[in-house]
C-alpha positions in Angstrom: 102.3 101.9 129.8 100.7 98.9 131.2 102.0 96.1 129.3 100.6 93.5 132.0 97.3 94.4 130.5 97.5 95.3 127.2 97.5 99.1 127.1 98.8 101.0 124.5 100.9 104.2 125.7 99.4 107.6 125.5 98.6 108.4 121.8 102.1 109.2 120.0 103.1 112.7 119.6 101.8 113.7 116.2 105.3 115.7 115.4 108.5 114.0 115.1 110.7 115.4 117.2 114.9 114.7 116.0 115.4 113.3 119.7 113.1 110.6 119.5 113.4 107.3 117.8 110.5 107.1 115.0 108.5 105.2 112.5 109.1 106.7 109.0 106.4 105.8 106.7 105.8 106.2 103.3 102.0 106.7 102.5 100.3 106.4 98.7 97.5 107.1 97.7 95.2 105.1 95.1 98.0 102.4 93.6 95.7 101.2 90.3 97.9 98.0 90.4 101.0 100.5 89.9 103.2 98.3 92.5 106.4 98.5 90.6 106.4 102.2 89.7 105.4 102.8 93.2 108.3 100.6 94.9 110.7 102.6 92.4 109.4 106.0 93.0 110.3 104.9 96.8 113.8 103.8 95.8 114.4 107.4 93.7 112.6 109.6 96.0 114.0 108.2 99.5 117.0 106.3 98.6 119.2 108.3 101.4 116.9 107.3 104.0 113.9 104.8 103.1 110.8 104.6 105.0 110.0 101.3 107.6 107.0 100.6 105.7 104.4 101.9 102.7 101.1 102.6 103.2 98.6 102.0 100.6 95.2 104.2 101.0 93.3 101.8 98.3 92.6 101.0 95.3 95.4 98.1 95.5 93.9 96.0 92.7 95.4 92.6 94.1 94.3 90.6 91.0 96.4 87.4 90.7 95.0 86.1 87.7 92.2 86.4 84.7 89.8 84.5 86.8 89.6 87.6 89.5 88.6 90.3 86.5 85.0 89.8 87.4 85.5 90.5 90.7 86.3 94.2 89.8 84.0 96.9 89.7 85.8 98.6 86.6 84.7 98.6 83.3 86.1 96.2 80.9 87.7 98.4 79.0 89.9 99.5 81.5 90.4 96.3 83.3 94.1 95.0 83.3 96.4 92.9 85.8 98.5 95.3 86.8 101.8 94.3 88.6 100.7 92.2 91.6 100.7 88.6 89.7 104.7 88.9 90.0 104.6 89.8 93.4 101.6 87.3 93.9 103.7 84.3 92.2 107.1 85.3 93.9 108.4 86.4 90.8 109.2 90.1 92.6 108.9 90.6 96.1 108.2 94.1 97.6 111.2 95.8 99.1 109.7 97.0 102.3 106.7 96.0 104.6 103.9 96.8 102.6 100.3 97.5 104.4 97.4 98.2 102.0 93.2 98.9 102.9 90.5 98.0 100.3 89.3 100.7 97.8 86.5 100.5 95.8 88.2 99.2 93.0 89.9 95.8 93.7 89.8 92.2 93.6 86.7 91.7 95.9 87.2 87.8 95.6 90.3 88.1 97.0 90.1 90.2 99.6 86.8 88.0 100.2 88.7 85.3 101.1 90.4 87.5 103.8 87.6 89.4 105.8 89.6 90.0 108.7 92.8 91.0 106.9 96.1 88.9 105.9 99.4 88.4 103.6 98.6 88.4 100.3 102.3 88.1 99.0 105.4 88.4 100.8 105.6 91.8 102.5 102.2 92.8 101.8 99.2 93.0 103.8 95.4 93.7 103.5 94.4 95.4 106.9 90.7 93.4 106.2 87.3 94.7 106.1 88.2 96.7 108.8 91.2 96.3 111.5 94.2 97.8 113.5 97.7 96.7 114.0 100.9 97.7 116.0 103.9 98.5 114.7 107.1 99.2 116.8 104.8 100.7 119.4 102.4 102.6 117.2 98.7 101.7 116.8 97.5 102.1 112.8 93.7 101.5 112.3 92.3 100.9 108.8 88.7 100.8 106.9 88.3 99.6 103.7 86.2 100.4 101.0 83.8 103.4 100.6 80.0 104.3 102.9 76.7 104.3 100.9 73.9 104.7 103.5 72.0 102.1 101.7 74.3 98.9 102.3 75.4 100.4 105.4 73.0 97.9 107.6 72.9 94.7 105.3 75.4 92.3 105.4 77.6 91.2 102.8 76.6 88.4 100.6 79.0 85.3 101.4 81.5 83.9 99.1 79.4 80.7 98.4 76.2 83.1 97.7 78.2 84.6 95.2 79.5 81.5 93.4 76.2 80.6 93.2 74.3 83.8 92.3 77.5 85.2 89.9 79.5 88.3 90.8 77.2 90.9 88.5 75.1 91.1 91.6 77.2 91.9 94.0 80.7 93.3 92.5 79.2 96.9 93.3 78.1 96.1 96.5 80.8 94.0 98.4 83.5 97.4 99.0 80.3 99.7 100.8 81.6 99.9 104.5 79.1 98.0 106.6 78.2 98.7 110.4 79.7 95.3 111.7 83.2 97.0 109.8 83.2 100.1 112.1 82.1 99.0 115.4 85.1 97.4 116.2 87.1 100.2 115.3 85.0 102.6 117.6 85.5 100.2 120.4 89.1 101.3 120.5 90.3 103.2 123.2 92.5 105.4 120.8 94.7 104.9 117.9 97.4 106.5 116.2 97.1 106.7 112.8 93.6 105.4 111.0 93.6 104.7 107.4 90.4 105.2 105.2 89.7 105.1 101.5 87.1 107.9 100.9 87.6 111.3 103.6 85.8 112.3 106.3 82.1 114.2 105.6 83.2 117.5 106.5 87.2 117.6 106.1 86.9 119.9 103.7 86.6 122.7 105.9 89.3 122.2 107.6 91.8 123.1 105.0 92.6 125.5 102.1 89.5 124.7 100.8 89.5 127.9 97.8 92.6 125.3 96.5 90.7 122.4 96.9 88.1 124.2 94.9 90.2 125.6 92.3 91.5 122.1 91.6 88.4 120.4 91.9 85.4 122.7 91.0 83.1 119.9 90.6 83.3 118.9 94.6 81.3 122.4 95.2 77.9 121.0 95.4 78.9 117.7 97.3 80.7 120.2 99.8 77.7 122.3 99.8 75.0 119.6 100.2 77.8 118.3 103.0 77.8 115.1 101.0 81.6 115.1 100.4 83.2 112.2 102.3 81.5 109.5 104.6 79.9 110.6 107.6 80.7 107.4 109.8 84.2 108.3 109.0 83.9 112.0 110.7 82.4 110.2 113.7 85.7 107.8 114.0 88.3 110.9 113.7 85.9 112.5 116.6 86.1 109.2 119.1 89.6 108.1 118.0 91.0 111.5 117.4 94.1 109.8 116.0 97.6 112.1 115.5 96.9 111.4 111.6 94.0 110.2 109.0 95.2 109.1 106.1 92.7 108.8 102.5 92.7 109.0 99.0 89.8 108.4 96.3 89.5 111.9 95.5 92.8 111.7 93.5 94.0 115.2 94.8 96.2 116.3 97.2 94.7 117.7 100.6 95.7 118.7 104.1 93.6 120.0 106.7 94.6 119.8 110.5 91.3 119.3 113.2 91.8 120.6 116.5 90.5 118.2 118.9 87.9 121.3 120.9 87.0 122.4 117.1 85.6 119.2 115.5 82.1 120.4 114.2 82.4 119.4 110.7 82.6 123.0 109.2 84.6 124.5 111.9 87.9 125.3 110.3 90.8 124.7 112.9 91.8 128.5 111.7 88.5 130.7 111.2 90.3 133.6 109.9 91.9 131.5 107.1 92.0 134.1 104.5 90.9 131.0 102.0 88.0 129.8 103.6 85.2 130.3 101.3 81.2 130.6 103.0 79.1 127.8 101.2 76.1 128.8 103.5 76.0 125.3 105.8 75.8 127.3 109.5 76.3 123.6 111.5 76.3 123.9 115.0 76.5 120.3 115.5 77.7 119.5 118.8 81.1 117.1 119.2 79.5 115.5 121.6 82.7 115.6 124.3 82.9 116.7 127.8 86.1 117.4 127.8 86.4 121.3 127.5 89.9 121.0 128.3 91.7 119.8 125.8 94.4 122.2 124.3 94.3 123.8 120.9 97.3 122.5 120.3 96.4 118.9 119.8 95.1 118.1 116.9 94.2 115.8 114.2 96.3 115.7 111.0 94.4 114.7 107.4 96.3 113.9 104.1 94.3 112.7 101.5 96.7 112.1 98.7 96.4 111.4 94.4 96.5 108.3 92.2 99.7 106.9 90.9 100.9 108.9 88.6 103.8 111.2 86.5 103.2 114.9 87.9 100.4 113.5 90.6 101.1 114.0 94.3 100.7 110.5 95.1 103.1 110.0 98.2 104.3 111.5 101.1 106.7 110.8 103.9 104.8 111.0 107.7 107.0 110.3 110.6 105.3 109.0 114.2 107.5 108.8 117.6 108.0 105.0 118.4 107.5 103.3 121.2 110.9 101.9 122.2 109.6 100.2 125.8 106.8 98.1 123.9 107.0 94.9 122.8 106.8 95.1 119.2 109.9 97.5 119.2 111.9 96.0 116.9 115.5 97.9 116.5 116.6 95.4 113.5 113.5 95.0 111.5 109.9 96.2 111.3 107.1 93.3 112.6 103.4 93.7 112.5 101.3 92.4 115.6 97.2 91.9 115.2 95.9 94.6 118.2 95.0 92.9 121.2 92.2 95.1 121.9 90.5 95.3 118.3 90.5 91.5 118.2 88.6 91.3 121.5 86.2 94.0 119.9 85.3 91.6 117.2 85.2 88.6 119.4 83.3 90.4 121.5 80.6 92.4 119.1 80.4 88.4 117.4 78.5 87.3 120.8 76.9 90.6 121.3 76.0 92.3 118.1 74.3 95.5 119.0 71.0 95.9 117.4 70.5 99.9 118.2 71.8 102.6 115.5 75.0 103.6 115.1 74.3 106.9 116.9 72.6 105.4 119.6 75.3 102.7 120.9 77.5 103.7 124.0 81.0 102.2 123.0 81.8 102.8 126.5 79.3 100.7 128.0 80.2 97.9 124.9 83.6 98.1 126.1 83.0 97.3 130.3 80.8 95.1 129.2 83.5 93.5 126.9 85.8 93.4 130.1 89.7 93.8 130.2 92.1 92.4 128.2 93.8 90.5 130.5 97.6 89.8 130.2 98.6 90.0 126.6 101.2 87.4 125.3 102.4 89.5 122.4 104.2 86.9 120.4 101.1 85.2 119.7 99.8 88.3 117.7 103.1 88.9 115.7 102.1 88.3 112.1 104.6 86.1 109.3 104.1 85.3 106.2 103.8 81.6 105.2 
């Protein structure tokens, strides 16, 4: 590792191996507002050994007050506060470093008012539209919100276009995952773990999909019609080939594992699964890599996980290899530092937006042209709550 200039070590191992010291991280899917049964099914379920930090896959619903309801794309019948106010107020405070991406139901205003990610309570915080992180070594990436193919060009409407035009407009709108959200991500040189609220197109076919099936008969046409996840997604686990993706929206339980040779998106990582069922879609896409190299072995690991809930399967425990030699490494306590290189991304992409199709832009070339980073004081990136 080149700390001088701002590199990240080689991608963690994605097993956790006894000898090693590691991050353990608790990951939930959708919350629905759910914060205090979700920090006590953390204190009953991992009490002998508690995770470093939760992660939230979406659908945080960070409403402080009655004036965010309309901000929510729910319907009114079903619309409710939820816990965060008491953890918004100071009334409670989360009991462990909380890090949460943008479903497609939550308080838009809020999260609004933090485009590029923030605190918004003690010991929790929104990743942003879009944005990565290190913690004790480990690069996590996030997306919020969910792709529509419509939206995915426009821009959002700003805060004050909304005061003035009202929030019917727009409350369905301002959670679709827009190009300027990904580009930054695809920038990266690698990451870790990436966090996303709806699954990679594709995914599917990478794990016991005759479960998947048998739990959720209705996905057969989407899966069929490949319209099951987002496709901008599938091209971000192919760049950043992270040791884990991590979704939810689907409220189901799912693994799948994508070997980093075998990433055509229905190329199951083990073609004589005895579960893999034939849906007819024969796509020989091309991953697009020159590296024919690359051994089986490695892989990509998916968990999509269910909605808060008694009886759902709505958390899991991962566990990443640390980096002890970096400077976030933290023995004592957790810290969160902005990533160096994703902020440079944006900074960059603000000066130079590229005005080419997503399929047609050379990250590569973005990222000479974006230059190194430079010597990286990495105190100035540590993030505190005030």
């Amino acid at each position: 590792m080149n700390v001088a200039i701002g590199v990240l070590s080689k991608k963690k191992e994605c097993n956790y191996r006894a000898v090693m010291t590691h991050l353990r991280i608790a990951v939930q899917g959708c919350a629905h507002g759910e914060l205090v049964n979700i920090y006590n099914h953390v204190a009953r379920q991992y009490a002998s050994e508690m995770p470093d930090i939760l992660i939230v896959l979406g659908d945080f619903q960070s409403l402080r007050d009655e004036d965010d309801m309309d901000s929510i794309a729910v319907p009114d019948k079903y619309k409710k506060l939820g816990d965060f106010p008491k953890y918004f107020t100071g009334e409670l405070e989360a009991p462990l470093l909380t890090i949460f991406i943008g479903g497609n139901h939550e308080n838009m205003r809020g999260l609004a008012e933090l485009p590029r990610g923030g605190f918004v309570a003690k010991n929790i915080y929104y990743m942003g539209y879009s944005g990565s992180i290190v913690v004790q070594g480990v690069r996590i990436s996030g997306l919020s919100g969910i792709y529509k193919s419509h939206d995915f060009e426009r821009p959002r409407a700003s805060l004050s276009q909304i005061k003035a035009e009202g929030w019917g407009r727009h409350v369905r709108n301002m959670y679709h995952v827009r190009k300027t959200d990904v580009l930054p991500l695809f920038m990266l040189t690698q990451t870790d773990i990436m966090l996303s609220h709806d699954w990679p197109n594709g995914i599917a076919h990478h794990g016991d999909l005759k479960k998947l099936l048998k739990q959720k008969p209705f996905f057969k046409r989407d899966i069929f019609n490949n319209d099951l996840g987002s496709p901008v997604n599938w091209q971000l686990l192919r760049k950043l080939t992270p040791c884990w993706w991590l979704s939810a929206h689907l409220h189901v339980k799912f693994e799948a594992q994508v070997a980093l040779n075998k990433r055509a998106r229905n190329e199951s990582t083990e073609n004589t699964d005895s579960n893999e069922i034939d849906l007819g879609l024969d796509d020989d896409e091309d991953d697009g890599d020159d590296d024919a190299n690359i051994e089986t072995s490695e892989k990509t690991n998916f968990l999509a996980l269910d909605k808060c809930g008694r009886n759902r399967k709505h958390m899991e425990i991962i566990t990443v290899e640390a980096d002890t030699s970096h400077p976030t490494f933290h023995p004592e306590a957790v810290q969160i530092y902005v990533d160096p290189e994703f902020v440079a991304n944006q900074q960059f992409l603000e000066k130079n937006p590229p005005k080419s199709r997503l399929e047609h832009i050379s990250f590569e070339s973005l990222r000479e042209r974006r230059g190194e980073l430079g010597e990286i004081d990495w105190e100035s990136y540590r993030l505190n709550y005030a």
